[in-house]
Biotite code that builds the C-alpha atoms (Angstrom):
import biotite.structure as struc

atoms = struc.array([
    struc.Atom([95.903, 103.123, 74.246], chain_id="A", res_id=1, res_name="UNK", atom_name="CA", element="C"),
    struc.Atom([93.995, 104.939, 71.759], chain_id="A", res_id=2, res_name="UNK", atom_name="CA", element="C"),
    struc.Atom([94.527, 108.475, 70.512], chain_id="A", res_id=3, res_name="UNK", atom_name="CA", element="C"),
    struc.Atom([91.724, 111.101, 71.282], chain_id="A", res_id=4, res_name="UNK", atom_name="CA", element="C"),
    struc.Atom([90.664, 112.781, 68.300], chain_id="A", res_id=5, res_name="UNK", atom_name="CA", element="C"),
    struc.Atom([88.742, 115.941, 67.620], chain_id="A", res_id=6, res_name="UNK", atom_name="CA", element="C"),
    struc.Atom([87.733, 116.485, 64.548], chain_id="A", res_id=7, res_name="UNK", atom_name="CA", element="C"),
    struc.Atom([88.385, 120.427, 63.522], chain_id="A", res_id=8, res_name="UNK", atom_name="CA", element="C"),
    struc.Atom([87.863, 122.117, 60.055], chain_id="A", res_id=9, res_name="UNK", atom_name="CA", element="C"),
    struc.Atom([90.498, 124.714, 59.540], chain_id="A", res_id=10, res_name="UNK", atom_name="CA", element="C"),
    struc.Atom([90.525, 127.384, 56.023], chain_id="A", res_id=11, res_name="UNK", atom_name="CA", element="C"),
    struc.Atom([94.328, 126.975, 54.631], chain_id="A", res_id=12, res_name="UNK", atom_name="CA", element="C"),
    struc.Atom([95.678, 128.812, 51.819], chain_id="A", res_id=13, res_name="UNK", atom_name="CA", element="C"),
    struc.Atom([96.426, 126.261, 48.965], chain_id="A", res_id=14, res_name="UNK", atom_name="CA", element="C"),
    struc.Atom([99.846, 126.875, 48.956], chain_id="A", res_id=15, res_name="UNK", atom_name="CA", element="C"),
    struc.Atom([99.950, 125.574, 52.570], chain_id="A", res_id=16, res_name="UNK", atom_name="CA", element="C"),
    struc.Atom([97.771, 122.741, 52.178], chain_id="A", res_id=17, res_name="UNK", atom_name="CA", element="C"),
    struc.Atom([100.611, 121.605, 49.017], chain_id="A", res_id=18, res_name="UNK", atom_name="CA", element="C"),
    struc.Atom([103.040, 122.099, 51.223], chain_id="A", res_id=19, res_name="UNK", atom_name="CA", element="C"),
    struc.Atom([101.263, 119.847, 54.368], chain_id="A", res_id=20, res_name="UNK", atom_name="CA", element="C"),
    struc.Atom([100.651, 117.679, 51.638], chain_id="A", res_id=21, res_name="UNK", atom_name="CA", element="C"),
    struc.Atom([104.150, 117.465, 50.613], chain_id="A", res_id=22, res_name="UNK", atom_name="CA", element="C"),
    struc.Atom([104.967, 116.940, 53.858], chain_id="A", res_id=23, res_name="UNK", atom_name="CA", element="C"),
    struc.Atom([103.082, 114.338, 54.875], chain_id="A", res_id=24, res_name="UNK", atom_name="CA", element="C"),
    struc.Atom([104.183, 112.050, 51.788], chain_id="A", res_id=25, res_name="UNK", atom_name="CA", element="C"),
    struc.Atom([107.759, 112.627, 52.610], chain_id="A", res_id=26, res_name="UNK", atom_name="CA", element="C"),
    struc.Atom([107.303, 111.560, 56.167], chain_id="A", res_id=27, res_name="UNK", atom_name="CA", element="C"),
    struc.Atom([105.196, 108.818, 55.143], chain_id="A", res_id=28, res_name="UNK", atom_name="CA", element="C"),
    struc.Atom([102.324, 109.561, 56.912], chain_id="A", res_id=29, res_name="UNK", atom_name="CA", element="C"),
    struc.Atom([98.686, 110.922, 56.852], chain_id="A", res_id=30, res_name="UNK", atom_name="CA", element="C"),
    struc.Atom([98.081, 114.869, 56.489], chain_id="A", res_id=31, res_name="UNK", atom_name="CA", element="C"),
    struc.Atom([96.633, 115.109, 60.064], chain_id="A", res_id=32, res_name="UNK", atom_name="CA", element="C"),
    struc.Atom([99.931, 113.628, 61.792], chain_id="A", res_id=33, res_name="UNK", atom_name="CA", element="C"),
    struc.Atom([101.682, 115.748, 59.839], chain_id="A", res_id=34, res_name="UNK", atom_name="CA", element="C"),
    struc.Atom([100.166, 118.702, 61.120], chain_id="A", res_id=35, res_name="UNK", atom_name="CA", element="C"),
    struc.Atom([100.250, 117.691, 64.416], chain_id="A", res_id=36, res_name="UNK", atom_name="CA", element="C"),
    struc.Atom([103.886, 116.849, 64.045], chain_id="A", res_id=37, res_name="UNK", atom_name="CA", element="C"),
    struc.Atom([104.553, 120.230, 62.685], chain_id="A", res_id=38, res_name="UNK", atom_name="CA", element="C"),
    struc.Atom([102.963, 121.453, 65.430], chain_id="A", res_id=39, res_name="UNK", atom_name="CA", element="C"),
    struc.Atom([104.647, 119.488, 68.212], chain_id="A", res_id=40, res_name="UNK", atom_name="CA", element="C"),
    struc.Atom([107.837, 120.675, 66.456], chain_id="A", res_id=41, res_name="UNK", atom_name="CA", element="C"),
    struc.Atom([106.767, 124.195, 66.675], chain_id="A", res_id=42, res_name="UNK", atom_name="CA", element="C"),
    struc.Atom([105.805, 124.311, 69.898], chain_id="A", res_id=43, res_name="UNK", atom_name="CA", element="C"),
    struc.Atom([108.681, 122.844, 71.548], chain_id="A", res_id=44, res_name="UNK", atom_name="CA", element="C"),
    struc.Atom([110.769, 125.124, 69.469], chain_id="A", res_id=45, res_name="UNK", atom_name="CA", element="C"),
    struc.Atom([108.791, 128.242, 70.535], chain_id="A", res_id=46, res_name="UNK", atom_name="CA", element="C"),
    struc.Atom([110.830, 131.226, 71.385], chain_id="A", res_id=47, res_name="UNK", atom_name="CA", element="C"),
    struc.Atom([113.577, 129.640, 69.188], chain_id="A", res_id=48, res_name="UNK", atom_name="CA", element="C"),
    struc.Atom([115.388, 130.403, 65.640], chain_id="A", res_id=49, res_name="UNK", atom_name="CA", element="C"),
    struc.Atom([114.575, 126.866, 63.950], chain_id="A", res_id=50, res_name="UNK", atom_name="CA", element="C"),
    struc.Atom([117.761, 125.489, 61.799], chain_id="A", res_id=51, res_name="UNK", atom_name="CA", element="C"),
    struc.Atom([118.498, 122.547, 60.063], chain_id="A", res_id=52, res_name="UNK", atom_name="CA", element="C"),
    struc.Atom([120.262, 120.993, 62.600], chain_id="A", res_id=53, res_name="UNK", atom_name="CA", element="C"),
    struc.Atom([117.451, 121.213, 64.886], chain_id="A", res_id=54, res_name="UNK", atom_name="CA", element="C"),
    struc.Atom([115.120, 120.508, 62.207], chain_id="A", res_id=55, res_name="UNK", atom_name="CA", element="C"),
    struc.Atom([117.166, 117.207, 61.358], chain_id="A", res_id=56, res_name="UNK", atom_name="CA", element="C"),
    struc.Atom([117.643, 115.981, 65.335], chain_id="A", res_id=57, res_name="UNK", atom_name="CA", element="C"),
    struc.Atom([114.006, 116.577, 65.425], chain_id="A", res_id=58, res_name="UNK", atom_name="CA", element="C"),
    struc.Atom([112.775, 114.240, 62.780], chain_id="A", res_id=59, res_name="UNK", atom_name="CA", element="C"),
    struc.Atom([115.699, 111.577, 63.981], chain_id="A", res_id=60, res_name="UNK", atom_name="CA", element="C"),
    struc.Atom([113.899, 112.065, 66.999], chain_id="A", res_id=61, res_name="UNK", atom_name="CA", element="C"),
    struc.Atom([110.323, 111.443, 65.736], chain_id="A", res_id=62, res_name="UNK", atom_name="CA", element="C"),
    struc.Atom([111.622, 108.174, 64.110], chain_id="A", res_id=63, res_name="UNK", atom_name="CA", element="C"),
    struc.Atom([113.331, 106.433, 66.415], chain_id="A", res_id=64, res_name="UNK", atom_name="CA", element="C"),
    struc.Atom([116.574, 107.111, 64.900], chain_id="A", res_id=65, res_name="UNK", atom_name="CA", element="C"),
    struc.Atom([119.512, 106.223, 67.374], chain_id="A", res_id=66, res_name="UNK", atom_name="CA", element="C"),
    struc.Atom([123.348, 106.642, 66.588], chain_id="A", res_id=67, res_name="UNK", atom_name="CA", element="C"),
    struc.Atom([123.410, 102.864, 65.579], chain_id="A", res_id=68, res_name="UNK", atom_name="CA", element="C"),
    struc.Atom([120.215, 103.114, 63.442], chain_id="A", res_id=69, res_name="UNK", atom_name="CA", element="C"),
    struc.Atom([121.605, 106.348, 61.771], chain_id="A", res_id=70, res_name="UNK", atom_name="CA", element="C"),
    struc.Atom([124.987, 104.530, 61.245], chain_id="A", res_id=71, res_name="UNK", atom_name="CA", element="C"),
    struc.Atom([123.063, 101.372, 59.599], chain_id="A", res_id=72, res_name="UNK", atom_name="CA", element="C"),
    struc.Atom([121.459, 103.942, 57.166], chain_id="A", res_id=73, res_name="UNK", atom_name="CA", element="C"),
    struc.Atom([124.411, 105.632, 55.983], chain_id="A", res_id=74, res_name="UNK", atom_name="CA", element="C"),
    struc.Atom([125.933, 102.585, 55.485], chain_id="A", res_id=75, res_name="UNK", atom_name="CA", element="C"),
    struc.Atom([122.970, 101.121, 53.643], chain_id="A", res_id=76, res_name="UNK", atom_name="CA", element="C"),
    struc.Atom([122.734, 104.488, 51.556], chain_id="A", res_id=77, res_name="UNK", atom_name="CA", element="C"),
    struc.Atom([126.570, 104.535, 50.713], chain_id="A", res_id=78, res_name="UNK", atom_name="CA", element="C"),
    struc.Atom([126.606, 101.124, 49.761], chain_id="A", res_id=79, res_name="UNK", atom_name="CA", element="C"),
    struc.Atom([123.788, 102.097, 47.213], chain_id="A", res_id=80, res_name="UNK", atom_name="CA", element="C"),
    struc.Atom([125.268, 105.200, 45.741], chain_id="A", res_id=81, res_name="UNK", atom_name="CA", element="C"),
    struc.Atom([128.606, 102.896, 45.638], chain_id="A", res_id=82, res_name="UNK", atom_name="CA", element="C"),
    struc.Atom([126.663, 100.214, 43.527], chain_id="A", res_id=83, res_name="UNK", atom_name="CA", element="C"),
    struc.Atom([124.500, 102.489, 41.219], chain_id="A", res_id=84, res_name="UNK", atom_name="CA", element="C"),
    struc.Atom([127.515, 104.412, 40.206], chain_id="A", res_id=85, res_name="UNK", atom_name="CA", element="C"),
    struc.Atom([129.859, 101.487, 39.085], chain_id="A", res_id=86, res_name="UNK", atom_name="CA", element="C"),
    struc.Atom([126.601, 100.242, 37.235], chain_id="A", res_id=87, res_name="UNK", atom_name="CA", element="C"),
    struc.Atom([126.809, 103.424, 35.596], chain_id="A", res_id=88, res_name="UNK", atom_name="CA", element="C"),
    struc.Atom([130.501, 102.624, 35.218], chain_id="A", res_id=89, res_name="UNK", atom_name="CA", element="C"),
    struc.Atom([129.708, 99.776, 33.229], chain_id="A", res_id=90, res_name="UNK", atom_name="CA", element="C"),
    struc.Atom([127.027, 100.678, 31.355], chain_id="A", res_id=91, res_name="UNK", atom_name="CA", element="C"),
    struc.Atom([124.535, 99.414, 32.778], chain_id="A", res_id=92, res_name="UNK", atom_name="CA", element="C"),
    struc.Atom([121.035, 100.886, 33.671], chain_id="A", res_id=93, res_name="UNK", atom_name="CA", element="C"),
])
């Protein structure tokens, strides 16, 4: 199903347009979904003190991350700190 669009021009300080763009790099994704993430995320967390904890479940959540998925990562991201630092060990780069 496609997405309905609506194109909007909006005046953003250039601190906050480094910042979206930032963003939307790290998430992998174009500036525009990463504004209307942010603002999903703010508006379901309206009323609320956000925290890192609810930051983090909330970008798990946007991914698709389940407990297995997250488990697989960590492994996969232990197991690569593991090797790069005994290649380090050894000398090699």
């Amino acid at each position: 199903m496609a997405r309905l669009s609506v194109k909007s021009t909006f005046s953003l300080d250039l601190r906050t347009i480094r910042s979206l763009e930032r963003i939307s790099r790290r998430w992998g994704v174009s500036k525009s979904e990463a504004l209307r993430r942010a603002v999903l995320i703010a508006e379901q967390g309206e009323g609320e003190t956000p925290d890192a904890l609810h930051a983090l479940e909330e970008l798990q959540r946007s991914l698709g991350m389940t407990p297995a998925r997250v488990r697989e990562w960590s492994r996969a991201v232990r197991d690569e700190r593991r090797s790069a630092s005994e290649a380090r060990e050894r000398g090699v780069r």
